[in-house]
Structures are given as C-alpha cells and as structure tokens.
PyMOL CGO cylinders between C-alpha atoms (Angstrom):
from pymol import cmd
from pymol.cgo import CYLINDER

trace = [
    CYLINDER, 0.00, 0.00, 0.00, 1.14, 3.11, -0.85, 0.3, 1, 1, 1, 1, 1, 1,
    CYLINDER, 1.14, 3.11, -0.85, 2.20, 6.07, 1.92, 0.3, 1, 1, 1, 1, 1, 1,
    CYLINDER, 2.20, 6.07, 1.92, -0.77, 7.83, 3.09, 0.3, 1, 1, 1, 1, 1, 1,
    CYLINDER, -0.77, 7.83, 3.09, -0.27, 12.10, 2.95, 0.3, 1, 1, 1, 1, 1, 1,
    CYLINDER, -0.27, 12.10, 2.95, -0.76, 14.14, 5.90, 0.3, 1, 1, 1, 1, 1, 1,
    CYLINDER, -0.76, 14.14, 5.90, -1.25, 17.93, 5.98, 0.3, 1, 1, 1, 1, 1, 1,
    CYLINDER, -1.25, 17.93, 5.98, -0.37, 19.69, 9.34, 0.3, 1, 1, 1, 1, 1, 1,
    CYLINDER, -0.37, 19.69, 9.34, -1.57, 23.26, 9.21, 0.3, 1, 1, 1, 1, 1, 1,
    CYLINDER, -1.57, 23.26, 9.21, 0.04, 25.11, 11.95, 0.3, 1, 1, 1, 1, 1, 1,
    CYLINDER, 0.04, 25.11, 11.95, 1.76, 28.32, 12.36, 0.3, 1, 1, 1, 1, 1, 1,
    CYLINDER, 1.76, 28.32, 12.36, 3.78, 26.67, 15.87, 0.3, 1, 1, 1, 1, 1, 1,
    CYLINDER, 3.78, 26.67, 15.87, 7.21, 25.54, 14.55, 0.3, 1, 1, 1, 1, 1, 1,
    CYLINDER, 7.21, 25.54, 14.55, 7.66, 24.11, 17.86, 0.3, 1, 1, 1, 1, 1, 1,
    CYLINDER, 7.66, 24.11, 17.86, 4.43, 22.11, 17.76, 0.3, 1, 1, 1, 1, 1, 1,
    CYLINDER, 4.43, 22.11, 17.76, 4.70, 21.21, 14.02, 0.3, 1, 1, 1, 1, 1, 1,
    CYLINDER, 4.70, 21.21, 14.02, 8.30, 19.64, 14.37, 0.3, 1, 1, 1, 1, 1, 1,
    CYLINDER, 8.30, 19.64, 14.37, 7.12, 17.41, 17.16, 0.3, 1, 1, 1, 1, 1, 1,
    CYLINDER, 7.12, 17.41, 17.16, 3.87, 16.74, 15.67, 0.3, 1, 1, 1, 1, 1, 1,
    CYLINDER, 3.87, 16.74, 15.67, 6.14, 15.25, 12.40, 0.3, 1, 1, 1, 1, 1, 1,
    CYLINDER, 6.14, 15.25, 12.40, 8.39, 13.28, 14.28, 0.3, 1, 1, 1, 1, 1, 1,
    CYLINDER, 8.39, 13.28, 14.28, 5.55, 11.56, 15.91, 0.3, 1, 1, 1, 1, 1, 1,
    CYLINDER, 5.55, 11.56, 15.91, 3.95, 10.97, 12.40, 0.3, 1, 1, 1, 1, 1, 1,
    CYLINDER, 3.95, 10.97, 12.40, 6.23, 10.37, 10.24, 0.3, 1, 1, 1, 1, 1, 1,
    CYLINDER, 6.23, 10.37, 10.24, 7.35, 6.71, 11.18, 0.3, 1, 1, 1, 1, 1, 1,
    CYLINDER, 7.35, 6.71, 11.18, 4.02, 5.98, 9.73, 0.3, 1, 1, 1, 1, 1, 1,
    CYLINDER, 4.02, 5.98, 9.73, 3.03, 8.77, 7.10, 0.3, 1, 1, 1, 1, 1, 1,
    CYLINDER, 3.03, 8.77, 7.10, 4.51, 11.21, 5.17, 0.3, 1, 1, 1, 1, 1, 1,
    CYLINDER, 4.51, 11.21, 5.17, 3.70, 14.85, 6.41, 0.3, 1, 1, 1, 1, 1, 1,
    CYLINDER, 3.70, 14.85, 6.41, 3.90, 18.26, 4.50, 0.3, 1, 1, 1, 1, 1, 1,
    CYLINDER, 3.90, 18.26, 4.50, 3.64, 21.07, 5.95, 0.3, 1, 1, 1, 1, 1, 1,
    CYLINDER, 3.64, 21.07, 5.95, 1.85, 24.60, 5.59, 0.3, 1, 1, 1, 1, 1, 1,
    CYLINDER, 1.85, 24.60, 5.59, 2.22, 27.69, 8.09, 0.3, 1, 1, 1, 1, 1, 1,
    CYLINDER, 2.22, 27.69, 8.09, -1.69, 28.97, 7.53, 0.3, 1, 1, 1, 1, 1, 1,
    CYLINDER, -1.69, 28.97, 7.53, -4.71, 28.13, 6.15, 0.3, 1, 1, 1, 1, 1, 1,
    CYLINDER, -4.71, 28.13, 6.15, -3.96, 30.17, 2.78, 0.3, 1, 1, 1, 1, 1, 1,
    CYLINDER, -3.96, 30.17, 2.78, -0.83, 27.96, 2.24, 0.3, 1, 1, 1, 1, 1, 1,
    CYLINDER, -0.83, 27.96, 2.24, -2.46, 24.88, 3.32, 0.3, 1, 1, 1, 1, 1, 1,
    CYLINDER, -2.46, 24.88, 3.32, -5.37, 25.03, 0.99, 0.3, 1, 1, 1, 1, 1, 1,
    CYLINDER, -5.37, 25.03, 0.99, -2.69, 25.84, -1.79, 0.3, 1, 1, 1, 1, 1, 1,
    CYLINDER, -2.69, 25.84, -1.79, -1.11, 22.40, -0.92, 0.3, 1, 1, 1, 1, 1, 1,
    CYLINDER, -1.11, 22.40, -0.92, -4.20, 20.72, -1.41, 0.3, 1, 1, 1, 1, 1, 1,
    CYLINDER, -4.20, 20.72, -1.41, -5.06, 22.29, -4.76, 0.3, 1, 1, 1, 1, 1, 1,
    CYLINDER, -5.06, 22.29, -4.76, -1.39, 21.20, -5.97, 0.3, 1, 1, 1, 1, 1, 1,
    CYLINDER, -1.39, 21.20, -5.97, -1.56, 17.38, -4.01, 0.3, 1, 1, 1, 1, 1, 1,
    CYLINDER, -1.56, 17.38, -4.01, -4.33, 16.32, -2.03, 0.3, 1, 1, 1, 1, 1, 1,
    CYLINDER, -4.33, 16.32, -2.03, -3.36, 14.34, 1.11, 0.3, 1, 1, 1, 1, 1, 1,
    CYLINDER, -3.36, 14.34, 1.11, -5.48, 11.50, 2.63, 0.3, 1, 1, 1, 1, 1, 1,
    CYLINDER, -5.48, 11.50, 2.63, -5.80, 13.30, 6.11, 0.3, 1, 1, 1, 1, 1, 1,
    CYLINDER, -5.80, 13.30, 6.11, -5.23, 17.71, 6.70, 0.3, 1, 1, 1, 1, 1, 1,
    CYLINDER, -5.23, 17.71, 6.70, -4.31, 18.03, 10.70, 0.3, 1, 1, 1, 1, 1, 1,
    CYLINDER, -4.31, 18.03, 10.70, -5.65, 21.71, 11.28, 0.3, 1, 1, 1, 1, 1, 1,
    CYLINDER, -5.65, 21.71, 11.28, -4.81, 23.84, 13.66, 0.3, 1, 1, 1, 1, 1, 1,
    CYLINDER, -4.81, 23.84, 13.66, -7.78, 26.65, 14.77, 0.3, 1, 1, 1, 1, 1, 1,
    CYLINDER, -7.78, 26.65, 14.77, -5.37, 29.77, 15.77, 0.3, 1, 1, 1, 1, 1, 1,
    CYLINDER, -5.37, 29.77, 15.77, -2.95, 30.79, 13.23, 0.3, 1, 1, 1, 1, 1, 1,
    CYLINDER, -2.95, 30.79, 13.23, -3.12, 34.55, 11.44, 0.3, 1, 1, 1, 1, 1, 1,
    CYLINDER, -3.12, 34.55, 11.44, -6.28, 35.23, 12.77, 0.3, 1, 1, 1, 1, 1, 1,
    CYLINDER, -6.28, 35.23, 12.77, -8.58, 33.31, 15.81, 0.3, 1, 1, 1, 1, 1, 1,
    CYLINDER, -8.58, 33.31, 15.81, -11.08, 31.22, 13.77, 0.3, 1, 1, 1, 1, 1, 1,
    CYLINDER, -11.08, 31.22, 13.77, -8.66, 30.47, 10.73, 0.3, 1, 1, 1, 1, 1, 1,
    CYLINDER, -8.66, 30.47, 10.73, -8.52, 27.13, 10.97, 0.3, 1, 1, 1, 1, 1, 1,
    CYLINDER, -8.52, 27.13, 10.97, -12.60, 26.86, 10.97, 0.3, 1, 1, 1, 1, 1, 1,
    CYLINDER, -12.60, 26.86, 10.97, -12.62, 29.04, 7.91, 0.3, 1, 1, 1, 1, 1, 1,
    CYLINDER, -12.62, 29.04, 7.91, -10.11, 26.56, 5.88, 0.3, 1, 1, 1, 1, 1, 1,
    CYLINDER, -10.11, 26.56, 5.88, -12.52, 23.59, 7.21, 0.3, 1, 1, 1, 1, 1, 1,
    CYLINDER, -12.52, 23.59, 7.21, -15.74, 25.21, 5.86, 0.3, 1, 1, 1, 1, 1, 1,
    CYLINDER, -15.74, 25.21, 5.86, -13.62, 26.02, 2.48, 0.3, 1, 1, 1, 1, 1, 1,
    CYLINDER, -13.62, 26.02, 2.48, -12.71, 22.41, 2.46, 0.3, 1, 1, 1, 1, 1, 1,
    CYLINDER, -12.71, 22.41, 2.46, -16.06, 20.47, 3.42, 0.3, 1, 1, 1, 1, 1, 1,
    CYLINDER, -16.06, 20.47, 3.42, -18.23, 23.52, 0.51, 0.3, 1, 1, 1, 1, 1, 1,
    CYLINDER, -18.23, 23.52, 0.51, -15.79, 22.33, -2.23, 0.3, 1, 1, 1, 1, 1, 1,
    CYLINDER, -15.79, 22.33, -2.23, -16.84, 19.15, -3.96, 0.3, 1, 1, 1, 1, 1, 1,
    CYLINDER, -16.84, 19.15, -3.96, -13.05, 18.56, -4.86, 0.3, 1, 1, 1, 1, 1, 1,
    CYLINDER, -13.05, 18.56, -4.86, -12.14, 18.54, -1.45, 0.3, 1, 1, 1, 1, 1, 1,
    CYLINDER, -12.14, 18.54, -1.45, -15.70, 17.87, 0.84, 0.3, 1, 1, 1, 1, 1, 1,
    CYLINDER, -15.70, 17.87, 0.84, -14.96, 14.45, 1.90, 0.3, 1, 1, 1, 1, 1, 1,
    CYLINDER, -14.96, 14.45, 1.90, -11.05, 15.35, 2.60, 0.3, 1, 1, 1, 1, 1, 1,
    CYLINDER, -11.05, 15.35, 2.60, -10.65, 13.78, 6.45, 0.3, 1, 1, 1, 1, 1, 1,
    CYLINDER, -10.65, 13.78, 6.45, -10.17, 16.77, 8.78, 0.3, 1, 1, 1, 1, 1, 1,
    CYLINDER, -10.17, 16.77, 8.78, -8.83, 16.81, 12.33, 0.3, 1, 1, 1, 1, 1, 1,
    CYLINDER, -8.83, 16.81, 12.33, -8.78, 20.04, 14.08, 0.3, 1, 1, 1, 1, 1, 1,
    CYLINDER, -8.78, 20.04, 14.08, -5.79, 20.84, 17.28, 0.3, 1, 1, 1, 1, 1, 1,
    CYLINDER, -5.79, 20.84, 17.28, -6.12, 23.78, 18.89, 0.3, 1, 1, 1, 1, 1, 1,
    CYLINDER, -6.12, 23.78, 18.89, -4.73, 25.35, 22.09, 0.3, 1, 1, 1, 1, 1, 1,
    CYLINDER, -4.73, 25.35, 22.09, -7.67, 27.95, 22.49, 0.3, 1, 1, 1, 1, 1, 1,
    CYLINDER, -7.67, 27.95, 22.49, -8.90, 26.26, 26.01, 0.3, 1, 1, 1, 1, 1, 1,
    CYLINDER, -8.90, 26.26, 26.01, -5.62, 26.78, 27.22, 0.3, 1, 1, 1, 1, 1, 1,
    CYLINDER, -5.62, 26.78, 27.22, -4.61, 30.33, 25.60, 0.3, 1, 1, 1, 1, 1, 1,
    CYLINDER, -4.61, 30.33, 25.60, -8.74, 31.87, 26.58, 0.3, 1, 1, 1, 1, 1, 1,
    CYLINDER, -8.74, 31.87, 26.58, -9.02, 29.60, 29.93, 0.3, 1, 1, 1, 1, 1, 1,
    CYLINDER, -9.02, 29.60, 29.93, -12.12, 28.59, 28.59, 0.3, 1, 1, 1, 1, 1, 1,
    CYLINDER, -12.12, 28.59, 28.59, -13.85, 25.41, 26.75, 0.3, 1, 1, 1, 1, 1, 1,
    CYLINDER, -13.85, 25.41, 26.75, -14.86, 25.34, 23.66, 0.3, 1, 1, 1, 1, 1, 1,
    CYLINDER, -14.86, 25.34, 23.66, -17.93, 23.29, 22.67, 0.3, 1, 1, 1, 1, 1, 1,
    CYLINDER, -17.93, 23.29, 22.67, -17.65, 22.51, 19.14, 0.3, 1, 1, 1, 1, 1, 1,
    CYLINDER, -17.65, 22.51, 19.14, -20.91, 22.07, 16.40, 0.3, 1, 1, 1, 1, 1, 1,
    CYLINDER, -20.91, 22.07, 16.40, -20.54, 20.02, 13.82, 0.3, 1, 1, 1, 1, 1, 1,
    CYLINDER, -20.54, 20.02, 13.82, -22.36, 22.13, 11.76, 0.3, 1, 1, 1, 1, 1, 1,
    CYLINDER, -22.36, 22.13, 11.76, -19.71, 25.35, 12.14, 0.3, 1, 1, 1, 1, 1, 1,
    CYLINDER, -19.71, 25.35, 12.14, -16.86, 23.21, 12.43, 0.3, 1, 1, 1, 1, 1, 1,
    CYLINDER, -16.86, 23.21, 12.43, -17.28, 20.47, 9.98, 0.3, 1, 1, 1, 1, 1, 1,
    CYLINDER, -17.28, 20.47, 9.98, -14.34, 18.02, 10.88, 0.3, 1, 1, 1, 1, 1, 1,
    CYLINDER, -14.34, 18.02, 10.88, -14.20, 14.53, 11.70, 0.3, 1, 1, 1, 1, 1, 1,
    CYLINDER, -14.20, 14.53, 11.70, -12.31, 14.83, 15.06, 0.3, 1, 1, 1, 1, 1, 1,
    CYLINDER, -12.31, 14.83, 15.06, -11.45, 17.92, 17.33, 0.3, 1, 1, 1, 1, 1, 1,
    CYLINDER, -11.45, 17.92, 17.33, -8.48, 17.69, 19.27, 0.3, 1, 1, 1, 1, 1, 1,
    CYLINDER, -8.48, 17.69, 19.27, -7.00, 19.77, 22.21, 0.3, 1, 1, 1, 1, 1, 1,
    CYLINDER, -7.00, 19.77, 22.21, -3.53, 20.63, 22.68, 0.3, 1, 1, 1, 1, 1, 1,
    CYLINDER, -3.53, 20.63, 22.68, -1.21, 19.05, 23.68, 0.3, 1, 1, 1, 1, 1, 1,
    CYLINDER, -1.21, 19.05, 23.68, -2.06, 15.95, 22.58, 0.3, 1, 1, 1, 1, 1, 1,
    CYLINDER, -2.06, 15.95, 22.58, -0.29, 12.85, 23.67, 0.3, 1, 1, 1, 1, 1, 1,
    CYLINDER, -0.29, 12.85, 23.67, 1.15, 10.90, 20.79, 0.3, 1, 1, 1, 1, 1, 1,
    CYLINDER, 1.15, 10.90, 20.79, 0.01, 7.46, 21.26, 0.3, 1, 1, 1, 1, 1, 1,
    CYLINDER, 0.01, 7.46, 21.26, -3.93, 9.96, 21.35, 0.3, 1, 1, 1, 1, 1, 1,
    CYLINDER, -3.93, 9.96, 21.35, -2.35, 11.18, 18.14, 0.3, 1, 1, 1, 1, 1, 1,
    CYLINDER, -2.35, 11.18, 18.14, -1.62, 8.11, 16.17, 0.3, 1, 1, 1, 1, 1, 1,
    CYLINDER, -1.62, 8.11, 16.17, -5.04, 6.45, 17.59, 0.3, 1, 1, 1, 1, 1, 1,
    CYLINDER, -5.04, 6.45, 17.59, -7.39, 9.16, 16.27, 0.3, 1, 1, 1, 1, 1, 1,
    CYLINDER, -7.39, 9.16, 16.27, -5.00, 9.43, 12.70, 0.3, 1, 1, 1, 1, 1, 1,
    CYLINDER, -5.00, 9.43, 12.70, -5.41, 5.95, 12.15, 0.3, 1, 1, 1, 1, 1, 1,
    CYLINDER, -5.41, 5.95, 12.15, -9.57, 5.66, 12.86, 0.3, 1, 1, 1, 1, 1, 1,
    CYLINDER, -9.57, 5.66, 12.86, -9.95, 8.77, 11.05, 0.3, 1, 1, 1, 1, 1, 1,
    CYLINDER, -9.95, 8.77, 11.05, -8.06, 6.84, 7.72, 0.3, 1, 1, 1, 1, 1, 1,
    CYLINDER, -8.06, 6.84, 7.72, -9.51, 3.84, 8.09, 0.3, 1, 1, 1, 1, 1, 1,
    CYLINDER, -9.51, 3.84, 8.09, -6.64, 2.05, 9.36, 0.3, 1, 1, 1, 1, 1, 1,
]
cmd.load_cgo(trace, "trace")
C-alpha cells in the first residue's frame, strides 16, 4: 500500500516539528504555516488526512479553511482533524458544532502521541 499524505496546518514551529516526528514513522507529512498555504497544498496534491490547527493569522482560521474544504466538492470528503490550544490560551472550553466546524475529530492541545496516532489511524480507516 502506498504512503498515506498528511497535511499539518500550523503556524507553531515548535508544535509542528514534534507533531512530524511523531507521524512520520508511519506517514509522510507536508507542511503549511496557515490556512492560505495549506489550501494551496491541497489544490497542488491532495493528502489523505489535513491536521488543522484553529489559531494561526487570525482566531477562527482554521474553521474558515474547514468550511472552504467540506463547501468544495473537490475537497468535501477530505478527512479533517482540528488541534487547537484555544482552552488553554482563553481559559475557557470550547464546545464545538458540527455544523460550524465540519471536521471529523477535534483535538486539544497538547495531545499525547500514542492519542495522536489512535485518532490518525480511525480517522483513515486504518
């Protein structure tokens, strides 16, 4: 079987390079800084999973480049998890609807990496 293509959208170099390194024993990961960049990457090569982060050049960016994503018939069944740190940046929780935020998992930050890999692999299929 071929390698399956991750996106991680995030603007944290910290969090992206340790993010990789816990992915990339299984997939192969490209990365984009923000949303604008990321949904560039898909045009040009559409991964099997995009890894989203919410906060990046402005608050709700990474919502925006979900809604983009699920209102394009190109990309509307692309696999979407969201990360974001907002609970711990605002002190508060965030419930999420599936209706603004159309992903298939929402994940807080940090996330251990065993969590990681579990919810990558159900959300491919694996």
């Amino acid at each position: 079987m071929a390698e399956r293509t991750i996106l991680l959208v995030d603007d944290d170099d910290v969090f992206v390079e340790a993010v990789s390194a816990v992915l990339e024993g299984r997939y192969r990961v490209r990365r984009a800084a923000n949303g604008t960049e990321g949904l560039r990457m898909i045009a040009e090569e559409r991964p099997d999973l995009v890894i989203l982060d919410v906060m990046m050049d402005h608050l709700s960016e990474g919502f925006d480049v979900a809604r983009k994503l699920r209102n394009d018939p190109a990309t509307a069944d692309l696999p979407i998890i969201m990360l974001t740190g907002v609970d711990q940046v605002y002190n508060l929780r965030m419930e999420v609807d599936e209706s603004w935020v159309p992903c298939d998992r929402y994940l807080e930050k940090p996330v251990a990496p065993g969590e990681l890999l579990e919810q990558v692999s159900e959300v491919l299929g694996e």
